[in-house]
N, CA and C atoms as a LAMMPS dump frame, in Angstrom:
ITEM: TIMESTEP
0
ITEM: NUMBER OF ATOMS
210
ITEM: BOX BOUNDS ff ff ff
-5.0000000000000000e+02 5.0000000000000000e+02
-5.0000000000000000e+02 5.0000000000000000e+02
-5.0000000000000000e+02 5.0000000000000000e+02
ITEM: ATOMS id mol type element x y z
1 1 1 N 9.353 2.405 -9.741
2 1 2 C 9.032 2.469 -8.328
3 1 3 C 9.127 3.901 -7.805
4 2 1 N 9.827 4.727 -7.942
5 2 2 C 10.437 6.024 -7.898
6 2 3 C 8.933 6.803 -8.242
7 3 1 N 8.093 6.77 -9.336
8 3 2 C 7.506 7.435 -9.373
9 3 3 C 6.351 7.442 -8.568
10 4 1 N 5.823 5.641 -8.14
11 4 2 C 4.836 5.266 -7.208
12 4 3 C 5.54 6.046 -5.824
13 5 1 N 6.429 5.779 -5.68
14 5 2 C 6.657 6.197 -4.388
15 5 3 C 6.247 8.149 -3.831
16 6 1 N 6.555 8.636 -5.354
17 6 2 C 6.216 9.875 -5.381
18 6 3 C 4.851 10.343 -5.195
19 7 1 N 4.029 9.341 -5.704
20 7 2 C 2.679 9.872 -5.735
21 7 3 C 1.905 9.206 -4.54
22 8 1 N 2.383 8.111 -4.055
23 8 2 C 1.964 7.876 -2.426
24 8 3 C 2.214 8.983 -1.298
25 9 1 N 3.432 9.551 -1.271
26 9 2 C 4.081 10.75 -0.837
27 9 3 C 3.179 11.763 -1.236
28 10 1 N 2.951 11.836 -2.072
29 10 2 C 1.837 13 -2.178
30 10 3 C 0.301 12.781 -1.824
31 11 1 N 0.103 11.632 -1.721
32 11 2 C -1.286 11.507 -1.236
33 11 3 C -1.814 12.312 0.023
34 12 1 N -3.468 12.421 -0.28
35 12 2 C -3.754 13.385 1.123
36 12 3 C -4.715 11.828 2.315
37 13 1 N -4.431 11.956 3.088
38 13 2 C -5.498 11.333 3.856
39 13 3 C -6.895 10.888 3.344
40 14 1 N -7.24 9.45 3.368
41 14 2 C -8.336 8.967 2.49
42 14 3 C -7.775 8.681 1.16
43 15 1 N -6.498 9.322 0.531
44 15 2 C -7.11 9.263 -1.003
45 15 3 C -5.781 7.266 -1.191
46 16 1 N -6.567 7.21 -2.315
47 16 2 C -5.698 5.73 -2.676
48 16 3 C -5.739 6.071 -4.105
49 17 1 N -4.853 4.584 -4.164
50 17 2 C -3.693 5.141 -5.213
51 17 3 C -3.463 3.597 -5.771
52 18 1 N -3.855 3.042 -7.766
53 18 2 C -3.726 1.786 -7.457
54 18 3 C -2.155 1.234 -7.572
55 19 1 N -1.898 -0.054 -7.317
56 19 2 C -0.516 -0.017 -7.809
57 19 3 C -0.743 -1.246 -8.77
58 20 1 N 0.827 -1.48 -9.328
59 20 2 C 1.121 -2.249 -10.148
60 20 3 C 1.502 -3.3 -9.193
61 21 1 N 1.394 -4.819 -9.879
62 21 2 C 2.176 -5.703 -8.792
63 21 3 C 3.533 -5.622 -8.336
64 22 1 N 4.719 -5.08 -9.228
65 22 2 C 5.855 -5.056 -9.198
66 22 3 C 6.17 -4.107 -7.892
67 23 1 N 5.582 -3.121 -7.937
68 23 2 C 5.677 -1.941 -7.071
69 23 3 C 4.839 -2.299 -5.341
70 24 1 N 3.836 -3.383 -5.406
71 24 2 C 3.641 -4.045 -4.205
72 24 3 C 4.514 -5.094 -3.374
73 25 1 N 5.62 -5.917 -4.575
74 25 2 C 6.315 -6.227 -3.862
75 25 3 C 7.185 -6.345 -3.544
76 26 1 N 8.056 -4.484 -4.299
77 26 2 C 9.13 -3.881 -3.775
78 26 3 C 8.288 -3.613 -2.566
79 27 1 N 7.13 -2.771 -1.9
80 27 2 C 6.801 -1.931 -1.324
81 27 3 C 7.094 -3.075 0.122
82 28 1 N 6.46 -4.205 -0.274
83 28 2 C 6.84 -5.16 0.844
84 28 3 C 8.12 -5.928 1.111
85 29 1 N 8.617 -5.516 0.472
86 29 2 C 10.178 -6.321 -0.006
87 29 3 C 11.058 -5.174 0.698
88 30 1 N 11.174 -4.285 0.081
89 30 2 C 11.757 -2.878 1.127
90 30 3 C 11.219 -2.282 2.04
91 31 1 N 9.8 -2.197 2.322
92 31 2 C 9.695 -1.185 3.629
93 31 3 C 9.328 -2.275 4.441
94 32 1 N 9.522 -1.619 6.014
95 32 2 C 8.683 -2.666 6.661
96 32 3 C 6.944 -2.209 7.037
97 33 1 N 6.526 -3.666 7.413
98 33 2 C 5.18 -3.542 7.231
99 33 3 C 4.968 -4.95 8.27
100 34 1 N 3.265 -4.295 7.95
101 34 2 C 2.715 -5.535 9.097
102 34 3 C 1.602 -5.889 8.467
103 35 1 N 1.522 -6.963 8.069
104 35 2 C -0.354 -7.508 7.83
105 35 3 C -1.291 -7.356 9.027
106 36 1 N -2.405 -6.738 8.204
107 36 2 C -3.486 -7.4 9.031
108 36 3 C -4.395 -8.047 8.396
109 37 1 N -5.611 -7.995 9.171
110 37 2 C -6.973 -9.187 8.827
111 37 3 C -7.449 -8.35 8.003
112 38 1 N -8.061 -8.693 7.095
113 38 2 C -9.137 -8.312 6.238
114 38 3 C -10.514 -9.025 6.299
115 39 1 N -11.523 -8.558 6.166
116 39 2 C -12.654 -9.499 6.171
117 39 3 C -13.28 -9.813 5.147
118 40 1 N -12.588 -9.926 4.07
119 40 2 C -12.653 -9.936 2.408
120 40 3 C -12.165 -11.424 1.76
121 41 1 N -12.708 -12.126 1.25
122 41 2 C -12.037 -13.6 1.307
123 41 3 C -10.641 -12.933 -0.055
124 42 1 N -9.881 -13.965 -0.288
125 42 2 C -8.73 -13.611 -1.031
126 42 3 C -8.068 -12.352 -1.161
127 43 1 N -8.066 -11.917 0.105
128 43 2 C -7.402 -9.931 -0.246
129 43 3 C -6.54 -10.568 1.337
130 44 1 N -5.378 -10.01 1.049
131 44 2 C -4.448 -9.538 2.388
132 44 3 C -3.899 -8.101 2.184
133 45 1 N -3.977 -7.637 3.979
134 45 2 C -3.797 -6.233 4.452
135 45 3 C -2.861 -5.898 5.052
136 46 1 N -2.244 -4.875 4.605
137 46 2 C -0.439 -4.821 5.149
138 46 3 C -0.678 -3.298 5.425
139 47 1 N 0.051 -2.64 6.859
140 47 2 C 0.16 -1.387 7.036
141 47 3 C 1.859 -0.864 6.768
142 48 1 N 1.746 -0.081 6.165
143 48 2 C 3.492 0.309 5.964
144 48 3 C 3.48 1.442 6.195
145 49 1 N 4.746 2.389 6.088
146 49 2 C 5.273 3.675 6.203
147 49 3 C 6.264 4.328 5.579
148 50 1 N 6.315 5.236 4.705
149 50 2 C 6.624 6.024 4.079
150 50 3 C 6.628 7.39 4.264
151 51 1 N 8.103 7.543 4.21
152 51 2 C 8.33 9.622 4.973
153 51 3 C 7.393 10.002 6.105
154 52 1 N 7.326 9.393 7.04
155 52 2 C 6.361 9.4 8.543
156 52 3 C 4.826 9.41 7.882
157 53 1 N 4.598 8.842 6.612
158 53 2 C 2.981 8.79 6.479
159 53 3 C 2.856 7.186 6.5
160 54 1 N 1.499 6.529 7.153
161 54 2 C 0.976 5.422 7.156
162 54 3 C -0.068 5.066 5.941
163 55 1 N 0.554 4.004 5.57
164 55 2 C -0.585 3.379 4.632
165 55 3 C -1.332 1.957 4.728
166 56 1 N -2.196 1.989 3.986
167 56 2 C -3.4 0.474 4.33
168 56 3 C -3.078 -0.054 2.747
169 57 1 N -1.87 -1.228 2.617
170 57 2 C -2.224 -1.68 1.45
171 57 3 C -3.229 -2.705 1.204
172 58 1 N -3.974 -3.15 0.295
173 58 2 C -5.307 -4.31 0.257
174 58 3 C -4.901 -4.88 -1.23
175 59 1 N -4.281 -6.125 -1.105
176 59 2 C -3.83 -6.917 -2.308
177 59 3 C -4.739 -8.296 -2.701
178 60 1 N -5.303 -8.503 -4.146
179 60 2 C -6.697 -9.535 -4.073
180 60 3 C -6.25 -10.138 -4.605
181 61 1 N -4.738 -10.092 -5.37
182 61 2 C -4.336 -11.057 -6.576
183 61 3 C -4.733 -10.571 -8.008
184 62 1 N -6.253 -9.839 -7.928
185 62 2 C -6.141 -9.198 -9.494
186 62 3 C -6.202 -7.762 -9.741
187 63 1 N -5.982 -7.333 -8.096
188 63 2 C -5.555 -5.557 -8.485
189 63 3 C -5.122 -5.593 -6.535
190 64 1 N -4.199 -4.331 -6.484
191 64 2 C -3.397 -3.773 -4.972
192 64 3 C -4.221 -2.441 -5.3
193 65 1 N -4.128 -1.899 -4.033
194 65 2 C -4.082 -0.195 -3.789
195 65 3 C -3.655 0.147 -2.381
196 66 1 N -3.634 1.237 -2.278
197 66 2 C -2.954 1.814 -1.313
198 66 3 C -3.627 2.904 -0.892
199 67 1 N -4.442 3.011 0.591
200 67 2 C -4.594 4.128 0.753
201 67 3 C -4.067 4.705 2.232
202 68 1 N -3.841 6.118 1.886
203 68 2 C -3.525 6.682 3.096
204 68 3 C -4.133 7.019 4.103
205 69 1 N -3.718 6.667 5.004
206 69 2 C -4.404 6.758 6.506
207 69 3 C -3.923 7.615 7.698
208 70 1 N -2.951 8.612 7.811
209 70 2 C -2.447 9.168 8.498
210 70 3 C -0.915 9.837 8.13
């Protein structure tokens, strides 16, 4: 997790990053976050925060990513 967390932290605005499942649901398990809607059938959308940066996670069941948004 340590290292995902490192390379989200380093992300620039726009860029994404995929994850592993384990590491999606520490990410939701420890940070807080908020779903939103997606308009994608089987994908849910969670916004979280990390070291004052915002992210858009998008989870489908057969792959997560993460991209940064601010």
């Amino acid at each position: 997790m340590n290292t995902t967390i490192s390379s989200l932290i380093a992300l620039e605005i726009g860029h994404v990053q995929k994850l592993a499942d384990e590491c999606v649901a520490d990410i939701l398990t420890d940070l807080p976050n908020e779903q939103i809607q997606v308009g994608v059938n089987d994908t849910t959308g969670f916004i979280f925060e990390l070291n004052n940066k915002r992210f858009t996670l998008l989870n489908t069941g057969s792959w997560s990513l993460a991209v940064r948004i601010c």
